[in-house]
C-alpha positions as CSV (number, residue, x, y, z in Angstrom):
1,X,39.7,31.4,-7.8
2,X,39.1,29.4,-4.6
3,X,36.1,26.6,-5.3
4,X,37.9,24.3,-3.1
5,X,35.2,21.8,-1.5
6,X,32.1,23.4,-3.3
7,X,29.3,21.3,-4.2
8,X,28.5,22.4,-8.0
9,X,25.6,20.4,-9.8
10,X,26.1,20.7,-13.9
11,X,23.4,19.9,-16.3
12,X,24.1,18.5,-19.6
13,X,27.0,17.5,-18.2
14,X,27.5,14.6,-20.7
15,X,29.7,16.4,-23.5
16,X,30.4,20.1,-24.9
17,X,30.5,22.8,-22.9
18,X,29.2,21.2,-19.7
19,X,31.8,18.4,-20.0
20,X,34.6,21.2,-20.1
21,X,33.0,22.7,-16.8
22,X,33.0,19.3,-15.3
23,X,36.9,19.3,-16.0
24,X,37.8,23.1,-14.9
25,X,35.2,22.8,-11.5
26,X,37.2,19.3,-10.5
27,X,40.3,21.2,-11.2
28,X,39.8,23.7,-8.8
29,X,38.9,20.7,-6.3
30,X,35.1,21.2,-6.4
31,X,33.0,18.3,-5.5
32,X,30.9,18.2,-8.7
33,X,27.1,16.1,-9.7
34,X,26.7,16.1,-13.4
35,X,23.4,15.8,-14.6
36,X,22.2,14.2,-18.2
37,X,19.8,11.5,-19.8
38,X,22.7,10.3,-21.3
39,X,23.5,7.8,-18.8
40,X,26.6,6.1,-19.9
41,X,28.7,9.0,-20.5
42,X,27.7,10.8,-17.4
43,X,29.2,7.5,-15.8
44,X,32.3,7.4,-17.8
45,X,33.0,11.2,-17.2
46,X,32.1,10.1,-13.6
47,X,35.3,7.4,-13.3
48,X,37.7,10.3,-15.1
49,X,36.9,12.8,-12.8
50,X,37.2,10.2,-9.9
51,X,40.8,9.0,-11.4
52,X,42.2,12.1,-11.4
53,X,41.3,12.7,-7.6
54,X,37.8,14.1,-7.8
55,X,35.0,13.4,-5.8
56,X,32.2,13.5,-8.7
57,X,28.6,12.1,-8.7
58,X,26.9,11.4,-12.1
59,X,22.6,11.5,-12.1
60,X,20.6,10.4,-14.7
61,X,17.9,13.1,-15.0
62,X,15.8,14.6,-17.5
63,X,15.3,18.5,-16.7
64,X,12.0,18.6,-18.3
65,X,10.4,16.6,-15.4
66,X,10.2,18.6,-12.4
67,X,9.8,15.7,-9.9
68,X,13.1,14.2,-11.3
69,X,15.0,17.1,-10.7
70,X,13.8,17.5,-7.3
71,X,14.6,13.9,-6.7
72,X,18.1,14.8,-7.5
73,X,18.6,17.8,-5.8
74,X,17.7,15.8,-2.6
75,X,20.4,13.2,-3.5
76,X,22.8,15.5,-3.6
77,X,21.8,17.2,-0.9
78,X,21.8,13.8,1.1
79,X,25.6,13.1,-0.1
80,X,27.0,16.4,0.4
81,X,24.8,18.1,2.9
82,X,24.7,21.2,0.7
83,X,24.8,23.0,-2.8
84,X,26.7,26.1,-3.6
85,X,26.6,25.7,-7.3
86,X,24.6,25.5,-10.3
87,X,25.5,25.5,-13.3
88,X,22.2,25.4,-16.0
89,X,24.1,23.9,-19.1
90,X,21.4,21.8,-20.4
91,X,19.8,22.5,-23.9
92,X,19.6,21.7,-27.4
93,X,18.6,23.2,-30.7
94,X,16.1,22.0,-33.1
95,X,16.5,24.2,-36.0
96,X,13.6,25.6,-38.6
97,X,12.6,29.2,-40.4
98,X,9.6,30.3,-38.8
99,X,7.2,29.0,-41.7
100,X,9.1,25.7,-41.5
101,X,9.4,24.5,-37.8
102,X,7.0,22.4,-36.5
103,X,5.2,22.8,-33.2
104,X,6.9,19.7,-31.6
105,X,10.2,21.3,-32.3
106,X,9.1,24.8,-30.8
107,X,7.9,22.8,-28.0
108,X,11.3,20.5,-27.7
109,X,13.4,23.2,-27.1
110,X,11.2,25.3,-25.1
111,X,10.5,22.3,-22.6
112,X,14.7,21.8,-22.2
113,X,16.1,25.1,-22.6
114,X,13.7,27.6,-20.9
115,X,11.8,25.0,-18.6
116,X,14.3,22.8,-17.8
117,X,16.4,25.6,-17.0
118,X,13.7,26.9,-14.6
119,X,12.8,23.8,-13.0
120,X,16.3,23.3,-11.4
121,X,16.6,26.9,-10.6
122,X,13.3,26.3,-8.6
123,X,14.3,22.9,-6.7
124,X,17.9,24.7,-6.0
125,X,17.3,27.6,-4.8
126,X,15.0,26.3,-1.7
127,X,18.2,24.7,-0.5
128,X,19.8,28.0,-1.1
129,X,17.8,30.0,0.8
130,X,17.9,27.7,3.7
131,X,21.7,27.7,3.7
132,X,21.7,31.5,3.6
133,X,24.0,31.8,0.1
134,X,24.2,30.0,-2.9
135,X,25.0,30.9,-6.9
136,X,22.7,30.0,-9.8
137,X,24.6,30.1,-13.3
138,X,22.6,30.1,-16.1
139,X,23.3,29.4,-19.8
140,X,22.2,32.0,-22.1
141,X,23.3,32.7,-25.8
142,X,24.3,35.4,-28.0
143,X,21.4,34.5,-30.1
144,X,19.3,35.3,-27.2
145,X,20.5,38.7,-27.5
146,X,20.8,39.3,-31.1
147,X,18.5,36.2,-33.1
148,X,19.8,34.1,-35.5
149,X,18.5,32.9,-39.0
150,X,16.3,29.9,-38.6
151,X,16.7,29.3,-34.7
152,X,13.4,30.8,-33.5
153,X,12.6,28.4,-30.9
154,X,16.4,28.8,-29.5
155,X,16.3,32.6,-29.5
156,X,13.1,32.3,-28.0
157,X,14.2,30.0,-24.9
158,X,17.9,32.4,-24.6
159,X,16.2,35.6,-24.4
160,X,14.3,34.1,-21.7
161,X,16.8,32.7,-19.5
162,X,17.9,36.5,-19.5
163,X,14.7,37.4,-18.2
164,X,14.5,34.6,-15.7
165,X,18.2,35.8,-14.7
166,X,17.9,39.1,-13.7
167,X,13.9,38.8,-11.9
168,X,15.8,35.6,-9.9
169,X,18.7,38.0,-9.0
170,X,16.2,40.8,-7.7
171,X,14.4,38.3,-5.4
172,X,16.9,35.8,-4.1
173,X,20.2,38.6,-3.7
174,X,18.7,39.4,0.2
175,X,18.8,35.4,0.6
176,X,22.4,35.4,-0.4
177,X,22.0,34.3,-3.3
178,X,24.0,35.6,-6.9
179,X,22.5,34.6,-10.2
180,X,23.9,35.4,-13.0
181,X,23.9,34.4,-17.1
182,X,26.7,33.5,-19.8
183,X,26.2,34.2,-23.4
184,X,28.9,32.1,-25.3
185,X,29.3,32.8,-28.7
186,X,30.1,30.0,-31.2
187,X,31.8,27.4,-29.5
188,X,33.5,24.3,-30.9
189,X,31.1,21.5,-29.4
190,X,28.9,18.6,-30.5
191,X,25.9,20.9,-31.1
192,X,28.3,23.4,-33.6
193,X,29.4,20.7,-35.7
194,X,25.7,19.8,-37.1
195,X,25.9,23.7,-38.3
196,X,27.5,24.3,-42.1
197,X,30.9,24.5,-42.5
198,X,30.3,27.8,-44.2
199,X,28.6,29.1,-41.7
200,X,31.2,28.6,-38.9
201,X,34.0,29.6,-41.0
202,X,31.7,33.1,-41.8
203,X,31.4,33.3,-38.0
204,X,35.1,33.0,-37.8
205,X,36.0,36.2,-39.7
206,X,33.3,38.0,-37.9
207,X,34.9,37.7,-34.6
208,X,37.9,40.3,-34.3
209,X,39.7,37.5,-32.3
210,X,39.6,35.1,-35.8
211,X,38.5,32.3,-34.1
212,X,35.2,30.1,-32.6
213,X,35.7,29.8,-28.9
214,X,36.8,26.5,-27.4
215,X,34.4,24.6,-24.8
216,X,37.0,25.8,-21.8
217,X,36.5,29.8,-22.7
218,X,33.3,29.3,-20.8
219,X,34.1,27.1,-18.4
220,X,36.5,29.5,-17.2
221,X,33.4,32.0,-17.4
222,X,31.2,30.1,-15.3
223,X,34.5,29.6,-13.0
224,X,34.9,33.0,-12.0
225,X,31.1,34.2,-11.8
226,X,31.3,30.6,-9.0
227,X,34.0,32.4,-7.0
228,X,34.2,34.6,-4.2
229,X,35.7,36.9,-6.4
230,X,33.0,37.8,-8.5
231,X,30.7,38.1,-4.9
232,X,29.7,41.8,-6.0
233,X,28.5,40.5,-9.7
234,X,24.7,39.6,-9.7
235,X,21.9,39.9,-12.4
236,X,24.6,40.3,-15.2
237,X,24.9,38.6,-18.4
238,X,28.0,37.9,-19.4
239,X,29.0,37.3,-23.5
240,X,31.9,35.5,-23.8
241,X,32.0,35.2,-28.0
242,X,35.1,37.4,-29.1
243,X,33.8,40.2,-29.7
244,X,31.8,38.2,-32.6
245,X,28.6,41.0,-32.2
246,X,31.0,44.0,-31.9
């Protein structure tokens, strides 16, 4: 997979899964912005990246607030000259059964996961239509396919992205532009680790691999649906979860 010298933006970049594409995209000697409130990690991320011959940019930026993330898009923009990638990581969970969750958690993850998500598509692919080309990556979930127990809010904002996904492939493929989604099962991250241990290790047996997925099992997803080589792959959601809803 050749991503030599393309200019990928990552949101939620700080830790997790986005830190992990961070890693794989300056592997492959991407140029990569990473995008997250949090501030200080962004920045030390920012120095490893740099030490280990990357050419990385870290921006403070809250996805909810569209004039932010159009700010930033025109930073990079200004630096690089162009965007090829991005990569719409960003999100959270704030979880509640229905008769339980409050409206400002409904709203939480709504305004980051399904907004958010939307708001950098928008400010993105302007440049990408100008440029003639361009690929959208967007972070979907195997709960927004199937549900999950007590995570209506999330489900909600997942099963959306999907939507969004496949209406942003059908009107931005004759700009040149792919979009496409990733459903990762249950991956090993910071958000993971606030679930039960007895739910993970049920999730476990489930899967016919017999284990969670690791942050870099998506980050080699989002790797290939970035590369030339998937060029012919657009509107598709991709579930990367080991076979855990077979």
């Amino acid at each position: 997979m050749n991503l030599k010298d393309k200019v990928v933006i990552v949101t939620g970049a700080a830790r997790g899964i986005g830190e992990a594409v961070a890693l794989k995209f300056t592997k492959k000697e991407a140029k990569v912005v990473l995008v997250d409130i949090d501030k200080e990690s962004i920045d030390a991320l920012v120095k490893k990246l740099n030490s280990m011959g990357g050419d990385a940019l870290g921006i403070k930026v809250d996805v909810t607030k569209k004039e932010a993330v159009e700010g930033m898009v025109e930073k990079v923009v200004e630096k690089f000259g162009k965007i090829d990638v991005i990569i719409n990581n960003a999100g959270i969970t704030s979880d509640a059964k229905l008769v339980k969750m409050t409206e400002d958690q409904f709203d939480k993850v709504i305004d980051v996961n399904l907004k958010g998500t939307y708001n950098c598509a928008q400010a993105v692919a302007q440049v990408m239509e100008a440029q003639g080309y361009g690929v959208i990556l967007n972070a979907s979930s195997v709960v927004g396919i199937y549900g999950n127990f007590g995570q209506t809010n999330y489900a909600a904002t997942k099963w959306g992205v999907i939507g969004m996904t496949k209406s942003w492939a059908k009107e931005l493929g004759k700009k040149g532009i792919r979009v496409n989604a990733v459903a990762p099962g249950f991956i090993l991250t910071p958000m993971t680790e606030k679930m039960p241990e007895k739910v993970l290790d049920m999730m476990k047996k489930k899967a016919p691999i017999n284990r969670l997925g690791l942050p870099e099992d998506i980050a080699n997803a989002y790797a290939f649906l970035a590369s030339d080589e998937a060029s012919f792959i657009t509107g598709t959601v991709l579930s990367v979860d080991g076979g855990l809803v077979l």
